[in-house]
N, C-alpha and C positions, 0 to 999 in steps of 0.2 A: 504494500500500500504506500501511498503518495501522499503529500497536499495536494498540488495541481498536474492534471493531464492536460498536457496542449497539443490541440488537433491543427495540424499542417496537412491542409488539403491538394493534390497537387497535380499538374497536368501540363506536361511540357515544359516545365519550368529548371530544367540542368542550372541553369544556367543563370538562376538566383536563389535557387534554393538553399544553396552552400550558407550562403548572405542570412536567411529566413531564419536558417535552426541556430547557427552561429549566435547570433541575438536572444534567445530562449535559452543557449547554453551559457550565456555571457550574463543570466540574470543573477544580479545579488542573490534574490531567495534560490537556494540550492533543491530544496527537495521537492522535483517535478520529475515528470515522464514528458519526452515529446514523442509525440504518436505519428507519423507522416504517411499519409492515407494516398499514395499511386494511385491516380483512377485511373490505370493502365496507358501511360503512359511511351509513346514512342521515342521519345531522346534517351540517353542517357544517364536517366535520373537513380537506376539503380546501382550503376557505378559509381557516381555520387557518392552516393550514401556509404557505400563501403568503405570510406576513407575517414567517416564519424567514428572513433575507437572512444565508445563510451556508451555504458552499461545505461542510459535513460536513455538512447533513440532507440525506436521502434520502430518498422519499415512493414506495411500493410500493401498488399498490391492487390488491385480490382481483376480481375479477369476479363473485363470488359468496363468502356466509357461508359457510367452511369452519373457522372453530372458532381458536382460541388455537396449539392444537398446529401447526397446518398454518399459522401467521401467522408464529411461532417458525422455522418449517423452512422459508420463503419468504425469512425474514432470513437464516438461516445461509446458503442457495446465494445469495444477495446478497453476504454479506460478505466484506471481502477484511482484513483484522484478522488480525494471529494470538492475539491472544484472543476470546474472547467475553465478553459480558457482556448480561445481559436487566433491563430495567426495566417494569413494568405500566403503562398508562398512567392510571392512576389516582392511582399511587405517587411517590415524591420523592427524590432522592438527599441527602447532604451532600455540602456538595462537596470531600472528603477522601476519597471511599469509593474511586474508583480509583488514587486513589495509595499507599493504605495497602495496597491487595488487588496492587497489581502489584510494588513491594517485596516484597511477601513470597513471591511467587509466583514472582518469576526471581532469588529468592536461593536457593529451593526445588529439590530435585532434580527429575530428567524423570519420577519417581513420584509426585509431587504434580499432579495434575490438575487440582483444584479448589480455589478460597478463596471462604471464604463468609464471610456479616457478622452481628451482629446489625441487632436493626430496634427502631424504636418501633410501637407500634398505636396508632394516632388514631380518635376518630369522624368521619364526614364532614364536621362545621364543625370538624376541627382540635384538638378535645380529648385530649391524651394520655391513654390508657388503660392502657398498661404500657410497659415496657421488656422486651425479648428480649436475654438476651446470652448467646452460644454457647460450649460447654465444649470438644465430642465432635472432637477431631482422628485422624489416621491410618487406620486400614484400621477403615471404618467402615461395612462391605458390612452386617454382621448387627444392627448397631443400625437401618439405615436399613429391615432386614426389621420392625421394629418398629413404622415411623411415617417421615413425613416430618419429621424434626425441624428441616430446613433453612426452613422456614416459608413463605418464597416467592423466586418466580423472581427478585424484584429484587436479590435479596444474594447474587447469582451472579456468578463469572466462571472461566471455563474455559478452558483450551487448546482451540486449533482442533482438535489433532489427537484430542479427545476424542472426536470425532461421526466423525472417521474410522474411530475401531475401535469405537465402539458404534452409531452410525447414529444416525438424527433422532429423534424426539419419534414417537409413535406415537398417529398421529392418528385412531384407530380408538379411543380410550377421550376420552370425553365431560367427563372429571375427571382428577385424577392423572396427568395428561401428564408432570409434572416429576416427582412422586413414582418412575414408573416408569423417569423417564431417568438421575435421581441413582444409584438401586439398580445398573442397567445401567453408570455412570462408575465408583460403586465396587467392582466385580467386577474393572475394572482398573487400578484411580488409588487415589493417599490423596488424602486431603481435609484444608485446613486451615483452621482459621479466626482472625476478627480480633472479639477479645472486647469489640467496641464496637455501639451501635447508629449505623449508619451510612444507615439505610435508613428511611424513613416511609412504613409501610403502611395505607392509609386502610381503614376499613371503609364500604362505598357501599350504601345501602341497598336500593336498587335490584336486586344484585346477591345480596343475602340467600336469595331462595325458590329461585333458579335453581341457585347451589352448593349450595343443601340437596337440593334433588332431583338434581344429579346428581354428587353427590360417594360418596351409600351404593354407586352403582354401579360408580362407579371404585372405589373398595374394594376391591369385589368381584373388578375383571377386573385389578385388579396382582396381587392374589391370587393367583388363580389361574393367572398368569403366571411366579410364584414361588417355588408351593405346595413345588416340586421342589428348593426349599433350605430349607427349610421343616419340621423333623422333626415326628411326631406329636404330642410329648409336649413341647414346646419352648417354652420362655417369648412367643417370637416368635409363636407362631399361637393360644395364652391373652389375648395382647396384644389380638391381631387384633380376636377375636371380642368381645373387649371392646367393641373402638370400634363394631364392628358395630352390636351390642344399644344405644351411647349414641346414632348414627345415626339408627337404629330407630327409637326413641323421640323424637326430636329430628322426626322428618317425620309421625308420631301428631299429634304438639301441631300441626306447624303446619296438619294438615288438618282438625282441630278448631277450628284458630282461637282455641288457648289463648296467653291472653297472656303467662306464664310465657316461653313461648319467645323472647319481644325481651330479658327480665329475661336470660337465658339468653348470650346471643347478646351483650350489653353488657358 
């Protein structure tokens, strides 16, 4: 047994994942597993790994592409952690972030569920592009109807017994896998956060046309997963249809091939 398992989802990524788990091995807090969940991967990523000479990585390989969500929920029935924590393998920790979030999280009641971080945004060579730093604490079920403001899965960490009362990642939506599981944790948990960026979110260019085409659809099916807390008339579904119509417009450019849209996207 552990404190924390951290689930490294990963998929084509040789070639920063070195970077990913280095960072989780570099944290202050010592007593962790890193889990790195191959969704059967074509590079190189399992020779990679073999070069990790240390007893807390864990190498999981898919036998077939089954998506982020279902990489995520191959690490949770892995892990034996009684937190969790996710990192992208694209992504970078400092290495403060699990000790700041586990402080604060077992000084916290058993209604605190979650602690989340801020992040920086880099471009692929490393550029910072902005700073995120997190306000929204406590019962933060109807702000989260409005957007995933948590940003990404890396500036996570959870109680184990989160995915006991809400279940896994719902690997039937293509996008929004986390967006749909935050909304589902806070239905029964608060959420707190640590107003630093402690997370490095690269943007990989690679990665750009594939979350544009299938991020308008996840939209769509938390939506409609949620429509039922959701009133007619409610700032929350005004919100919505906002991002909708910017979505819209946002996959127009790129199927024209307007260059606008990198301007956009920068």
């Amino acid at each position: 047994m552990c404190t924390v398992s951290v689930i490294i989802p990963t998929f084509n990524r040789a070639h920063t994942l070195c970077r990913a788990v280095n960072s989780v091995l570099n944290q202050t807090f010592r007593d962790l597993e890193v889990i790195i969940v191959d969704d059967d991967s074509k590079d190189n990523t399992e020779e990679i790994l073999r070069k990790f000479n240390d007893s807390r990585v864990v190498y999981v390989k898919h036998k077939s592409n089954r998506g982020a969500g279902a990489a995520r929920n191959t690490g949770i029935k892995n892990a034996e952690g009684k937190y969790i924590a996710f990192l992208d393998s694209d992504d970078e920790w400092l290495p403060v972030k699990l000790e700041k979030q586990l402080k604060k999280i077992e000084r916290a009641n058993n209604r605190v569920g979650l602690i989340y971080t801020g992040f920086s945004v880099l471009s692929e060579n490393g550029r910072k592009i902005l700073d995120w730093t997190p306000k929204i604490e406590g019962r933060v079920f109807d702000r989260l109807l409005e957007g995933n403001y948590l940003g990404t899965t890396s500036t996570v960490l959870l109680r184990r017994e989160c995915f006991d009362e809400v279940g896994f990642f719902d690997e039937s939506l293509k996008s929004c896998q986390d967006w749909d599981m935050w909304i589902r944790v806070a239905r029964k948990y608060e959420f707190r956060c640590i107003p630093e960026p402690l997370v490095k979110y690269y943007i990989m260019r690679d990665s750009i046309s594939k979350a544009l085409k299938k991020r308008f659809r996840g939209h769509l099916a938390v939506f409609r997963k949620c429509k039922e807390y959701v009133s007619q008339d409610s700032y929350s579904r005004i919100e919505y249809y906002f991002k909708i119509a910017k979505l819209t417009f946002i996959r127009i450019l790129w199927a024209t091939g307007e260059i606008l849209l990198f301007k956009i996207l920068r």
